[in-house]
N, C-alpha and C positions, 0 to 999 in steps of 0.2 A: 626271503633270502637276503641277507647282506652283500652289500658292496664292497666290504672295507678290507683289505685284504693285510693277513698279518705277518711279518716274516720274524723270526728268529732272531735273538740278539747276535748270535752263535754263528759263524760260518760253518756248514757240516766239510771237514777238514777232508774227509776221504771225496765228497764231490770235488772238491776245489785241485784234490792232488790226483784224480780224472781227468780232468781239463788242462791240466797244465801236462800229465801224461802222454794224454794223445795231444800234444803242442796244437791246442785250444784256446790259447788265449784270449784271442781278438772275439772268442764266445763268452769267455766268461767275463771280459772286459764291458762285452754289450750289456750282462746279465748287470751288472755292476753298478753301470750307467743307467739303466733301466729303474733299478731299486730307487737310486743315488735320486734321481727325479721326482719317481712316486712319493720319495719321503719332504722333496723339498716342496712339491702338492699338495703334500697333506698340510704342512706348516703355514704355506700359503692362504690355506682354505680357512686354517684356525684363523689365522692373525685377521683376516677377512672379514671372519664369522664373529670375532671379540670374544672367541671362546678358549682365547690363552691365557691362565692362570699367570 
């Protein structure tokens, strides 16, 4: 099983206009922050690893 987890280039519009629905923000703001991380991680790991083209 893999680690690497993949997300969508795409925000799915209808979750995002759920959250901001039921005045979610500060949830979907975490989700955000949370991505925002994992991808600056992953970038990390490459430049790290000298596996950045």
């Amino acid at each position: 099983m893999s680690n690497i987890i993949e997300y969508s280039g795409e925000p799915n519009d209808a979750a995002i206009a759920l959250f901001l629905q039921d005045d979610n923000g500060d949830k979907l703001t975490d989700i955000l922050v949370d991505a925002l991380d994992e991808a600056f991680r992953i970038l990390s790991d490459d430049l790290v690893g000298g596996s950045l083209n």
